[in-house]
N, C-alpha and C positions, 0 to 999 in steps of 0.2 A: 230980892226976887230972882237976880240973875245968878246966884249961889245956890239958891235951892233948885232950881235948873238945870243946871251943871250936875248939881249929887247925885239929883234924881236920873240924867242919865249918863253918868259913869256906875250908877248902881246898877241900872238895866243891863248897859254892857259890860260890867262885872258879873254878872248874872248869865247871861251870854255867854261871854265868855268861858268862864266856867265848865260850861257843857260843850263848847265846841273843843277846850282843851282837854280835858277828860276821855274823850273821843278820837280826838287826835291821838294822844298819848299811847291811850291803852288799847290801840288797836293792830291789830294782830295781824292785818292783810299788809302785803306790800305788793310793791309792782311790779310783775315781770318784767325783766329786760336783761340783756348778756353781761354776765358778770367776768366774761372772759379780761382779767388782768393787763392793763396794759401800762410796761414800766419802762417805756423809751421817756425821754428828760429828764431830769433830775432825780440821782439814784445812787443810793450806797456803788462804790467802787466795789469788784470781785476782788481786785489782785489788790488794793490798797484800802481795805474793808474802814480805815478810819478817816477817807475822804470819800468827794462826792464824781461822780461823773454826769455828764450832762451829752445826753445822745450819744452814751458810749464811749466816751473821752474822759479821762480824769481833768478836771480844773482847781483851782487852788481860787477860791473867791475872796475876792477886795472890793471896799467899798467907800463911801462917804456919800451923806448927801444932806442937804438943808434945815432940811424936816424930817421929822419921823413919820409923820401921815401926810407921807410923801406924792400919792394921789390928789391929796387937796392943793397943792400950788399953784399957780396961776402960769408960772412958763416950764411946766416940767418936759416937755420935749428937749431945749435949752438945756436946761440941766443934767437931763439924760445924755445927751449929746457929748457936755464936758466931760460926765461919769467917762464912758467911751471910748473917750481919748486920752482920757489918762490909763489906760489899761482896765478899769475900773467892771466890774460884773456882777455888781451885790448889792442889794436895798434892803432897808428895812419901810414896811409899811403897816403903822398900826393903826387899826380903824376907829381914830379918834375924831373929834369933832367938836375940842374943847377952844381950839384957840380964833382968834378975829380974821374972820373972811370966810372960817368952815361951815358947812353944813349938816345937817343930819340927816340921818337915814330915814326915818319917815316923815309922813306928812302932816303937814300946820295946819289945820280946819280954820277956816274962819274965827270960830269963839278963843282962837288962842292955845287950842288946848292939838295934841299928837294924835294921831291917830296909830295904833300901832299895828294895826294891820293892812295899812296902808302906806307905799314910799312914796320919799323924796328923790324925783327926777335924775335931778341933777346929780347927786350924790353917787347915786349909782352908774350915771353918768361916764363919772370924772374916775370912780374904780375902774370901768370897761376899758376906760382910753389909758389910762394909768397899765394896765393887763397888755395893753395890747401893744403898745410903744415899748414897754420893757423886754416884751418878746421878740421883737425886731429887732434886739439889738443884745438879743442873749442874755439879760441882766436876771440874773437869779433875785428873786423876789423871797422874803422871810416877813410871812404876813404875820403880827400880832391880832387875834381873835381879837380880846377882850382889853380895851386901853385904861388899866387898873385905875389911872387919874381920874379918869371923864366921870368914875361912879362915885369918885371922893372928892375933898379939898386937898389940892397938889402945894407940890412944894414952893409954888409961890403964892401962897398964901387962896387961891383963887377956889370958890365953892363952886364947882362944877356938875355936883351932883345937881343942884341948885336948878339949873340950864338943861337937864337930860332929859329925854323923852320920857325913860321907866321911870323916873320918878312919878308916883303916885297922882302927885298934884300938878303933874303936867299932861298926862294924858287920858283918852276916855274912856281907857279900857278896862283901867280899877283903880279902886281906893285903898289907904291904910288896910280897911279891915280885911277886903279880899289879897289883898294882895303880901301883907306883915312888910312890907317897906317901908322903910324910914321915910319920911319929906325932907327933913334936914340930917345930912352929914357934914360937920365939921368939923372932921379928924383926919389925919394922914392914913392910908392905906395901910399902915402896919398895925392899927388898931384894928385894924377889920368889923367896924362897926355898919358896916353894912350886908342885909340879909338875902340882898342881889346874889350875891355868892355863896350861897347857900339854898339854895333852890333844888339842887337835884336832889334825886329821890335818895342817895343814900345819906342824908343831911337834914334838910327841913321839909323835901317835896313839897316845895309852892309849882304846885301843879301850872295856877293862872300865868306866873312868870315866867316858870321853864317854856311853858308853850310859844309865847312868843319871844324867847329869848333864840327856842330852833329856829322859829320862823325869821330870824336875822339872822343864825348860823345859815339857813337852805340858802339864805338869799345871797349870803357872801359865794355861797359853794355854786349856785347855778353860772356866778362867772370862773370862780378860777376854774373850775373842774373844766372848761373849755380849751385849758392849757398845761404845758408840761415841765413849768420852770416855778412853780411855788411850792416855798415851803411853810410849815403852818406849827405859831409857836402859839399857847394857850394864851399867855398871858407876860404884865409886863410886869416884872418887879414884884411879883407874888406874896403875899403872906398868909392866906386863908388854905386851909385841909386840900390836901391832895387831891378830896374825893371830886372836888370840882373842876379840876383840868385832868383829870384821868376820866372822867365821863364827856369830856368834849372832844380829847385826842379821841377816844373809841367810837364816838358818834362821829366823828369829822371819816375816820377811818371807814366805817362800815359805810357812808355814804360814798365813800371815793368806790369803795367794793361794787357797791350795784353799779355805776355806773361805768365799771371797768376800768376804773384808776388804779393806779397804787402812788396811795403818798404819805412824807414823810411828818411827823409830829414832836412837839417838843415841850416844853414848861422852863419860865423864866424864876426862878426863885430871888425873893429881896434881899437874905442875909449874904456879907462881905466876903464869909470864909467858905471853901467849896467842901470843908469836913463839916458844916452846920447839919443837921438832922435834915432838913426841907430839902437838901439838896441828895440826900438821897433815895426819894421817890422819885429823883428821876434815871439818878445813875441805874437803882436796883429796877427798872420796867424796862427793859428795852422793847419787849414785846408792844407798848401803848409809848412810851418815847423813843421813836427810835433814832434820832441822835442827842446831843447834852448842849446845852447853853452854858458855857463858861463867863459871860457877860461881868456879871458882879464882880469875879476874881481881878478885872479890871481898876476897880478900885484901888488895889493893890500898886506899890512900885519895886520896881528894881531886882533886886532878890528875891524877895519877899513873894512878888509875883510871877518868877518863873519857878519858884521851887514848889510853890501852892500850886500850878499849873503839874509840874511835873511829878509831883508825890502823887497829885488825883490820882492822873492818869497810869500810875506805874499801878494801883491801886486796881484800877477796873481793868487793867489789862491782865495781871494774876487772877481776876473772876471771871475770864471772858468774856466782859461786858464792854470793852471799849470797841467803839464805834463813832460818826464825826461829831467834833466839838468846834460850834459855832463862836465866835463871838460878835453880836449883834452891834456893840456898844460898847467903844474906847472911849473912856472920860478924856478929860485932861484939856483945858485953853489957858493960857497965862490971863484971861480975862473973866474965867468964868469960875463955877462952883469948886469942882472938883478937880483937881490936880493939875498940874501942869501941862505944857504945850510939849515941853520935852518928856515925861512922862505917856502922853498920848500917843507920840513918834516911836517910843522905845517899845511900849507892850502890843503897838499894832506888828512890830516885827517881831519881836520874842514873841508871839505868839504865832506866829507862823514856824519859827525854828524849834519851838515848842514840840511840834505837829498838829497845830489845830487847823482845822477845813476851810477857816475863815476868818476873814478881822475885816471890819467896818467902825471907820471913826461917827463916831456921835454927833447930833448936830450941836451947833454954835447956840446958845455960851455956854453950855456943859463939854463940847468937843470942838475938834478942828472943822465940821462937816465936810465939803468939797471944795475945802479954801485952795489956795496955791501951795500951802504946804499938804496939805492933804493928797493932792493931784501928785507933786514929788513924790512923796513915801506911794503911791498907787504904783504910778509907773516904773519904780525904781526895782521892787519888789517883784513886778510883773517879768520884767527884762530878767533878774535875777533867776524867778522860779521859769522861766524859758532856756536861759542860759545851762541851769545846770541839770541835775539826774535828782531837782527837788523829791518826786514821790519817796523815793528811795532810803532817802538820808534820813538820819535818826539823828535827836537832840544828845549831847556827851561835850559836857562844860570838863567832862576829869580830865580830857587831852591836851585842857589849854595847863601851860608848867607858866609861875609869874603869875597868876591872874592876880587881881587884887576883887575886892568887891564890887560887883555890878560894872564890871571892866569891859566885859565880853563872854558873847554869846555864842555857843558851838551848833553847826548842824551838819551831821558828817556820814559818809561812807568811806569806813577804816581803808586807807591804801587807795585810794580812787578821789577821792573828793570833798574840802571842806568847804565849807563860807562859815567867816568868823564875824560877829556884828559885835563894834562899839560904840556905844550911846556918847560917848563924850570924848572919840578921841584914846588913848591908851597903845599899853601894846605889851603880849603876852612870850611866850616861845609856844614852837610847835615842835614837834619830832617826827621827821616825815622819810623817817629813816627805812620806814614799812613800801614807799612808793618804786613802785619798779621802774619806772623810769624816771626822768628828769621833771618834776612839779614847776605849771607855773601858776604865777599870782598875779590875778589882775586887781586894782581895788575900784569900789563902786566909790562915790561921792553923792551919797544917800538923796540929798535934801536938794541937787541940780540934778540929779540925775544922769550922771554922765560915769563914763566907764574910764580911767586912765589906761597909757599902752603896756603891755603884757609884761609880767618880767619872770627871766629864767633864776629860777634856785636852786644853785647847785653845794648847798650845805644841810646835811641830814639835819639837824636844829638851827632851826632857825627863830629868828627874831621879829615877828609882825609888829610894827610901830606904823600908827597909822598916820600919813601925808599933813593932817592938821588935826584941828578939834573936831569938834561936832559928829553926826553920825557917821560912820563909815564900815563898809564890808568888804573883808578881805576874800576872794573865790581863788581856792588854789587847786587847781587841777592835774 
């Protein structure tokens, strides 16, 4: 009896529904209100068009933190705090709500079942305080929309769709038929067996979905749009058509418009290599992405991932399409899935000598998050990009004579200024026959973070051999 109950009214408010989405949708009026632009916080640089400035200032952003739906934590002030102090000025926060102790965005009825047009408190809560503590403390915020796990079975094995609100059979707002969703997914995201993502109108237009999938996009937007430090990536580890985070960048867009914003968009693609097809619906939009997620190339070590880095980029810079490349997510723990601990260390700074806008290590066990080594390479690299004429400098591995492979890493302005990075220790020649005056060299000790005292070099080639193993930067100025 209490099942035929239930049908009968998820079928009313499928019904319902229906006509209130259809109406939403296709309606034609909107609201007056000043669309006068306004692009103070976070914004493509003028003079350094492939990084970001924030209130007018170029910054170079670093990060780590615990979690990736980083909102949901229980002492994230704490953790902001340590971000902070380690130099630190970057989050990643996707709006997930898969793992123990999270909440969801709408509301639990009584009988069990979501209500989706109605929220959860708390949830939205803990994003506001989330918003508003990061602001306090300047932390550039890179919001994932859509948290591609939460609608599938992730990589540990965990059926998530199972637990979601849109799932079908959890809420009362429609059923399989109205709605062509699956009840059960249990496949990894790269099968793309779910029709969640597939909803806009240039694909399956599920009209009842799209409707309240806005209505969780407006709801996200009615808080950040209240600030000037978010950036907004579609999705996370992508494998479904374009068409579905190109209609979210441009609705995310067109909302920032009315309300006199301007902000930035992006798309996370799941294949390893940055020459795959997927990854250039983003490279080739700049107009609907306007900067690149380089993330996946992470995957990636040593050579291998700074020349994939560097080949992109020389690629979209001949099209005039480079502009900044984030990276959200450095793999690498000696304890977890993907790569190593010294792999995580090495591509969160090649990617900075690379010239990418950003690097944030991943959280624990896939990454280092905000461990103590993490906190080192933050602050190390912060002092670093303070110390020198970073914006400036351009990556040029042809000037080290002696390298061997994955030896060392160049980022330089010819006759003015190098920093040489070694992942394990080495040591190259240089020819600094071009400097007009006297070059010195100071070396960093990456992983304590401390600076050794200066030294003069007074021989046109010379020999960098660095103090011991492990990471170390050579700045010679």
């Amino acid at each position: 009896m209490l099942k035929k109950q239930v049908y009968i009214q998820k079928s009313f408010f499928g019904f319902i529904s229906i006509i209130i989405a259809l109406t939403s949708l296709l309606s034609c009026s909107v609201e007056t209100r000043d669309t006068t632009v306004n692009s103070t916080g976070i914004d493509i640089s003028e003079k350094y068009p492939t990084y970001w400035t924030y209130n007018g200032k170029e910054i170079l952003l670093l990060g780590g933190s615990v979690e990736d739906n980083l909102f949901q934590i229980p002492d994230l002030v704490e953790h902001l705090d340590m971000l902070a102090s380690a130099g630190g000025n970057y989050v990643r926060n996707t709006m997930s709500s898969r793992d123990t102790g999270n909440v969801w965005a709408h509301k639990k009825l009584e009988n069990g079942l979501y209500d989706l047009s109605q929220w959860n408190d708390e949830y939205w809560r803990r994003f506001g305080t989330f918003l508003e503590e990061t602001a306090k403390r300047d932390v550039i915020v890179q919001i994932e929309v859509w948290a591609t796990f939460d609608y599938y079975t992730d990589d540990f094995f965990r059926p998530n769709w199972d637990i979601n609100p849109f799932n079908p059979k959890n809420n009362i707002n429609y059923d399989v038929y109205y709605s062509k969703l699956p009840e059960t997914v249990d496949t990894h995201p790269v099968r793309t067996e779910n029709n969640f993502f597939r909803s806009v109108p240039s694909q399956m237009a599920l009209w009842l979905v799209l409707w309240y999938q806005q209505k969780f996009v407006d709801k996200i937007l009615s808080y950040t749009l209240q600030y000037d430090h978010v950036l907004y990536c579609m999705n996370n580890e992508t494998s479904v058509t374009s068409d579905w985070g190109k209609y979210w960048a441009k609705y995310i867009q067109k909302r920032a418009f009315l309300a006199g914003k301007e902000v930035h968009t992006t798309d996370m693609w799941n294949p390893r290599w940055l020459n795959h097809p997927f990854h250039a619906e983003t490279f080739d939009n700049p107009d609907i992405f306007t900067f690149i997620e380089f993330s996946q190339n992470n995957h990636q070590s040593h050579d291998v991932h700074w020349n994939n880095g560097i080949v992109q980029m020389e690629e979209l810079k001949q099209m005039g399409l480079l502009r900044p490349i984030n990276n959200v997510k450095i793999y690498g723990h000696d304890e977890g899935l993907y790569k190593t601990t010294r792999d995580a260390i090495e591509n969160f700074i090649k990617n900075l000598f690379m010239g990418c806008a950003s690097s944030r290590f991943h959280r624990p066990p896939a990454g280092q998050g905000l461990n103590e080594t993490a906190q080192a390479v933050i602050r190390s690299m912060r002092d670093l990009g303070d110390k020198m004429d970073f914006f400036e400098g351009k990556p040029d591995n042809n000037i080290l004579q002696s390298r061997e492979q994955d030896e060392a890493y160049c980022r330089a302005i010819p006759g003015k200024e190098y920093a040489v990075y070694f992942p394990a220790g080495g040591s190259v020649e240089l020819d600094l026959s071009h400097f007009r005056s006297t070059p010195e060299l100071q070396w960093l000790d990456v992983l304590n973070s401390e600076w050794l005292t200066p030294l003069r070099l007074d021989k046109e080639m010379v020999k960098l051999k660095t103090p011991g193993k492990g990471h170390w930067v050579a700045l010679i100025r």
